[in-house]
Backbone as a chain_set.jsonl record, in Angstrom:
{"seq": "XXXXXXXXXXXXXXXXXXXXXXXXXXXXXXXXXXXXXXXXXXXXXXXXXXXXXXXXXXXXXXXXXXXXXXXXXXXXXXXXXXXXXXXXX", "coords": {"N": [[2.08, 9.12, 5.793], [2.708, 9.961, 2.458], [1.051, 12.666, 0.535], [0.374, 12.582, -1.388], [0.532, 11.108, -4.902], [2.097, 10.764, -7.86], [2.358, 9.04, -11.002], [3.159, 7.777, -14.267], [1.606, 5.194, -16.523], [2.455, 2.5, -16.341], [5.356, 3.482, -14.701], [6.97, 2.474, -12.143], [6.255, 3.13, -8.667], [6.45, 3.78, -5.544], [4.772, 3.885, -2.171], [5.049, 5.472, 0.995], [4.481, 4.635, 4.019], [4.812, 6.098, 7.444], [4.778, 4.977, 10.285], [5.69, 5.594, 13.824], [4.917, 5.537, 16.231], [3.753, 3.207, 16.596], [2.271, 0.655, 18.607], [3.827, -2.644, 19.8], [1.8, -4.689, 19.323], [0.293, -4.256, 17.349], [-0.705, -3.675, 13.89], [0.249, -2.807, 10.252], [-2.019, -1.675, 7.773], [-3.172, -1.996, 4.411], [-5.091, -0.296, 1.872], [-7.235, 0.469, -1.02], [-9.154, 2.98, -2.243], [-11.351, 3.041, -5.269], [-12.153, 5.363, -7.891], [-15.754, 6.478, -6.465], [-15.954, 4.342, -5.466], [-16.194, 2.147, -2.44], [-13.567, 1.695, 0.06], [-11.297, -0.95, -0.345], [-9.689, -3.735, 1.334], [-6.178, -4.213, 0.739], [-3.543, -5.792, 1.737], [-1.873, -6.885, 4.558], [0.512, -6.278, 6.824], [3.724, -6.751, 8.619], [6.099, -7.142, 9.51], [9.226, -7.703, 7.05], [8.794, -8.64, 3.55], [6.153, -9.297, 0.909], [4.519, -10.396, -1.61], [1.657, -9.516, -3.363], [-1.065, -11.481, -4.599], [-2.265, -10.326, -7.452], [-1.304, -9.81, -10.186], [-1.437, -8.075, -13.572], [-0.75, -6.155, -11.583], [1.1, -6.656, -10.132], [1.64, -5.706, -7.349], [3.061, -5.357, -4.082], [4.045, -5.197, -0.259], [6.589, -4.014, 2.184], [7.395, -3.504, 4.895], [8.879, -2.683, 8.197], [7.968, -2.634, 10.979], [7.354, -0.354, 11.985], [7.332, 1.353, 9.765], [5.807, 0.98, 6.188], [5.673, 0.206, 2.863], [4.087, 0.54, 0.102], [4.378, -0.907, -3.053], [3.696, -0.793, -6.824], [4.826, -1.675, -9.237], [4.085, -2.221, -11.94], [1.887, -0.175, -12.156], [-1.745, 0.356, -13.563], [-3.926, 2.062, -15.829], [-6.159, 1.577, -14.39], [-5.451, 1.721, -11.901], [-5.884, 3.738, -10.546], [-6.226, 5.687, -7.783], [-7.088, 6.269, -4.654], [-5.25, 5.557, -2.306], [-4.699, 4.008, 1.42], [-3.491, 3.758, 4.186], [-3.242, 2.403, 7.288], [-3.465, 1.507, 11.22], [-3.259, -1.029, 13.42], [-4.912, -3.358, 15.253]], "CA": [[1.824, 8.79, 4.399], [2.501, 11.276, 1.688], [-0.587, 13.575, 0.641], [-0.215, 12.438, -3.002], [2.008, 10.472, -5.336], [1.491, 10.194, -9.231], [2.922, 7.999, -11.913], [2.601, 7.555, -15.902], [1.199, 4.114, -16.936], [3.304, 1.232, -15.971], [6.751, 3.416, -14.463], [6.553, 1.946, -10.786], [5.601, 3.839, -7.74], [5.57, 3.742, -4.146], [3.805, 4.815, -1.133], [5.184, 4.951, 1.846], [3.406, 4.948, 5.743], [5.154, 5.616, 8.825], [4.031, 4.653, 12.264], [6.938, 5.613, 14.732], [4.583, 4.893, 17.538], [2.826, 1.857, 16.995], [2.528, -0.546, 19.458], [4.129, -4.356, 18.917], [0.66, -5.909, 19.018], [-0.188, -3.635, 15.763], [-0.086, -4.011, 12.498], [0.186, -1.843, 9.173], [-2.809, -2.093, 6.745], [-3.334, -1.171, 3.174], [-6.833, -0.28, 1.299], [-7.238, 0.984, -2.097], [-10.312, 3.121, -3.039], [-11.592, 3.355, -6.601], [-13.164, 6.342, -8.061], [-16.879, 6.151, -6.888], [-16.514, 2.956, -4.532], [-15.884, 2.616, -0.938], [-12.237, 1.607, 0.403], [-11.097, -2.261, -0.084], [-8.602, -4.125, 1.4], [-4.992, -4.978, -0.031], [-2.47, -6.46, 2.668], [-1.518, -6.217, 5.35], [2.207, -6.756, 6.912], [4.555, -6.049, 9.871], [7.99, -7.145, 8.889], [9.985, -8.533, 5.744], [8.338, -8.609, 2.331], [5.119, -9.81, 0.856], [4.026, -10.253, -2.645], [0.283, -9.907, -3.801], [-1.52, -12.419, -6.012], [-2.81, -9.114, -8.305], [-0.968, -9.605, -11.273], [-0.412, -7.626, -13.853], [-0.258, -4.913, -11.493], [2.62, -6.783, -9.281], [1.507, -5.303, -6.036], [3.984, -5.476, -2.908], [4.55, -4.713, 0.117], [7.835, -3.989, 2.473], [7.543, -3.731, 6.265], [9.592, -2.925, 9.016], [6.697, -2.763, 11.899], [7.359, 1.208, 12.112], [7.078, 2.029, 8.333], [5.351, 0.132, 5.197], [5.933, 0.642, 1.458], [3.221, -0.149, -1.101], [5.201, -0.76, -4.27], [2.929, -0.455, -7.8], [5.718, -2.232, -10.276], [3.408, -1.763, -13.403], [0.855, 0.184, -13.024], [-2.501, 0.622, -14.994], [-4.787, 2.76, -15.603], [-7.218, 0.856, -13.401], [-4.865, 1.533, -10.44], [-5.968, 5.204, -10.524], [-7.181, 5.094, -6.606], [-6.468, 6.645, -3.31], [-4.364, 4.468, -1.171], [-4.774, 4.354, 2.658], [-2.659, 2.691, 4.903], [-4.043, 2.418, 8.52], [-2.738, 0.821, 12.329], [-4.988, -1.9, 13.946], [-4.569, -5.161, 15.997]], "C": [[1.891, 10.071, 3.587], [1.154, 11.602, 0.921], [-0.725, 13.123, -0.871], [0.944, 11.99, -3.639], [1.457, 10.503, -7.274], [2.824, 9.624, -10.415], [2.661, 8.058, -13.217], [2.321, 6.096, -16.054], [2.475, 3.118, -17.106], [5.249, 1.646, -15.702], [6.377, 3.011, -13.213], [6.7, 3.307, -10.163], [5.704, 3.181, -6.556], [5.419, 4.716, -3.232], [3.972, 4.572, -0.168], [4.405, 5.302, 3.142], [4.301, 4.934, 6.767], [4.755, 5.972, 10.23], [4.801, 4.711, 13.204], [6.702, 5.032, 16.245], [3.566, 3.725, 17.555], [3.359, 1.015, 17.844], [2.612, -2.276, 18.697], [3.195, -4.866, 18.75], [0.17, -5.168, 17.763], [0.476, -3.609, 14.73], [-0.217, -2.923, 11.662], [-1.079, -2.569, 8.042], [-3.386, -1.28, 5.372], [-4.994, -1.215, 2.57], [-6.229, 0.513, 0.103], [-8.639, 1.736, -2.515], [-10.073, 3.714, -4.338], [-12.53, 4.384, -6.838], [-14.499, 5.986, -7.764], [-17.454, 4.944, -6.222], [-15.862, 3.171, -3.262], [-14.489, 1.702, -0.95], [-11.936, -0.434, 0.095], [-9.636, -2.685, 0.066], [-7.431, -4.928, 0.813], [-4.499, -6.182, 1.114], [-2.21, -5.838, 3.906], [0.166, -6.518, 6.097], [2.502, -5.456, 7.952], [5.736, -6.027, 9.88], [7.986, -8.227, 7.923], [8.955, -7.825, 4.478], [7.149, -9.499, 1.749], [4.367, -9.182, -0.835], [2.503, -10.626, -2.922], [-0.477, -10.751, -4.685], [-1.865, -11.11, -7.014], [-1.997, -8.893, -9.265], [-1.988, -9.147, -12.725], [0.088, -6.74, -13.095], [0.89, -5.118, -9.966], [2.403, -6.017, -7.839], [2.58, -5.874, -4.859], [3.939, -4.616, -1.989], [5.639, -4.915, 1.163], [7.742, -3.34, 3.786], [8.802, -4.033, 7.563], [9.1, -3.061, 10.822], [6.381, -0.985, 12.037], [6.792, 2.166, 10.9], [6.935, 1.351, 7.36], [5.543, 0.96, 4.099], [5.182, -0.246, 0.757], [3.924, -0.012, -2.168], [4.226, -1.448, -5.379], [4.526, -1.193, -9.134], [5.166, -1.779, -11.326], [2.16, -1.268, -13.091], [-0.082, 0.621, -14.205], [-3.187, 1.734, -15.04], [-5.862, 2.128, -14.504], [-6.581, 1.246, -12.263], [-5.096, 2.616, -9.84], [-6.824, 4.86, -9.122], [-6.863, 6.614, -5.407], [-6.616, 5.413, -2.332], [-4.533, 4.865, 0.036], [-3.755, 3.439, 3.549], [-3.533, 3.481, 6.436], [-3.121, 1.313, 9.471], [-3.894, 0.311, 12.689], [-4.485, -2.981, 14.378], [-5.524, -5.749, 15.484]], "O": [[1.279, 11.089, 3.91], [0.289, 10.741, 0.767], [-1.775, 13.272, -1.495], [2.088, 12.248, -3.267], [0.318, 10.183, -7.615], [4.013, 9.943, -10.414], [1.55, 8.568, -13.357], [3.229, 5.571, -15.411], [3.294, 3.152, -18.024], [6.188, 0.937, -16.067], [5.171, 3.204, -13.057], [7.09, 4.329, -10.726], [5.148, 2.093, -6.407], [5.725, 5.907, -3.276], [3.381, 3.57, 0.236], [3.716, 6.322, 3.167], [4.69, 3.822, 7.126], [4.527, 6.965, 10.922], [4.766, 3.624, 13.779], [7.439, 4.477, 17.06], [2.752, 3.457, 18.439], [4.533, 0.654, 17.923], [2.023, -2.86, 17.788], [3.31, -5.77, 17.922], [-0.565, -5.906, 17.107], [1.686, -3.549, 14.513], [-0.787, -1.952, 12.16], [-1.034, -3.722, 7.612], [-3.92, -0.17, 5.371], [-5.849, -2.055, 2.848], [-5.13, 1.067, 0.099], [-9.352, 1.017, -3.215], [-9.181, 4.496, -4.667], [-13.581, 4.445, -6.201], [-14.91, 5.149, -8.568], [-18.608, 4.516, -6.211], [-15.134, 4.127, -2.997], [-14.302, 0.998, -1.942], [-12.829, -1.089, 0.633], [-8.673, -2.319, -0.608], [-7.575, -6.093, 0.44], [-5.059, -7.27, 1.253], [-2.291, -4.655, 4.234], [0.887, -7.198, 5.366], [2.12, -4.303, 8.152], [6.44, -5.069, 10.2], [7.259, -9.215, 7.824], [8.481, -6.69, 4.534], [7.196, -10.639, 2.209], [3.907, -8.079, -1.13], [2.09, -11.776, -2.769], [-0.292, -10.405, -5.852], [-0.846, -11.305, -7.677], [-1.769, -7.694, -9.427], [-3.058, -9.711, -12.955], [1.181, -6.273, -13.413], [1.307, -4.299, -9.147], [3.483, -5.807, -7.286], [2.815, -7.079, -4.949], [3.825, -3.423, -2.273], [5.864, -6.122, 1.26], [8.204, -2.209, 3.641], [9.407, -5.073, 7.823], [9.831, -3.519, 11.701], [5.249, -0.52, 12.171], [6.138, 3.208, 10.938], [7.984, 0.731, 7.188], [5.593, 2.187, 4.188], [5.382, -1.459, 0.689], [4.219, 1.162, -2.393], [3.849, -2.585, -5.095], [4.863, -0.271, -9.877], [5.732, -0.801, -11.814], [1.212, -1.808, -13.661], [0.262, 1.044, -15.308], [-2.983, 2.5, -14.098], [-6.151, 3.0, -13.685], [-7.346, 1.081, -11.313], [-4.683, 2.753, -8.689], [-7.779, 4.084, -9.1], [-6.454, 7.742, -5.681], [-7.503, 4.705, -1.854], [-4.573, 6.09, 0.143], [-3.449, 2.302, 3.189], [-4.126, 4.549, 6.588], [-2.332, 0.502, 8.987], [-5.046, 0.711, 12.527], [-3.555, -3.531, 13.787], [-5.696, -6.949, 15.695]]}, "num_chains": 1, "name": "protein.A"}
């Protein structure tokens, strides 16, 4: 995962994770913490594509089982976070 990514208010963004050695029974999982709160979970995904209910801020992500991409379409100011992605059965 890269160490840091930043954006201006609603140009898109993503964030990618890769796992070269995960094992097939594991998955890729996303979290978002907010300034000041503890970590909560987005999605999670192993292959294809997968859109979030979390409109306006269009959340996605893009899975090949090795490497995930959180994609930010419009972000807000609210989205101001640190992202985690994590491996886990």
């Amino acid at each position: 995962q890269e160490p840091s990514a930043e954006t201006s208010k609603g140009t898109e963004i993503s964030i990618n994770c890769s796992h070269p050695s995960i094992q097939t029974s594991e998955d890729i999982y996303w979290y978002r913490q907010l300034l000041g709160q503890g970590p909560t979970f987005l999605v999670w995904g192993i292959k294809g594509s997968k859109a979030l209910s979390a409109p306006p801020r269009q959340l996605s992500v893009v899975a090949d089982h090795q490497s995930s991409t959180l994609w930010l379409t419009r972000p807000r100011c609210g989205d101001v976070a640190v992202y985690y992605c994590a491996v886990g059965d």
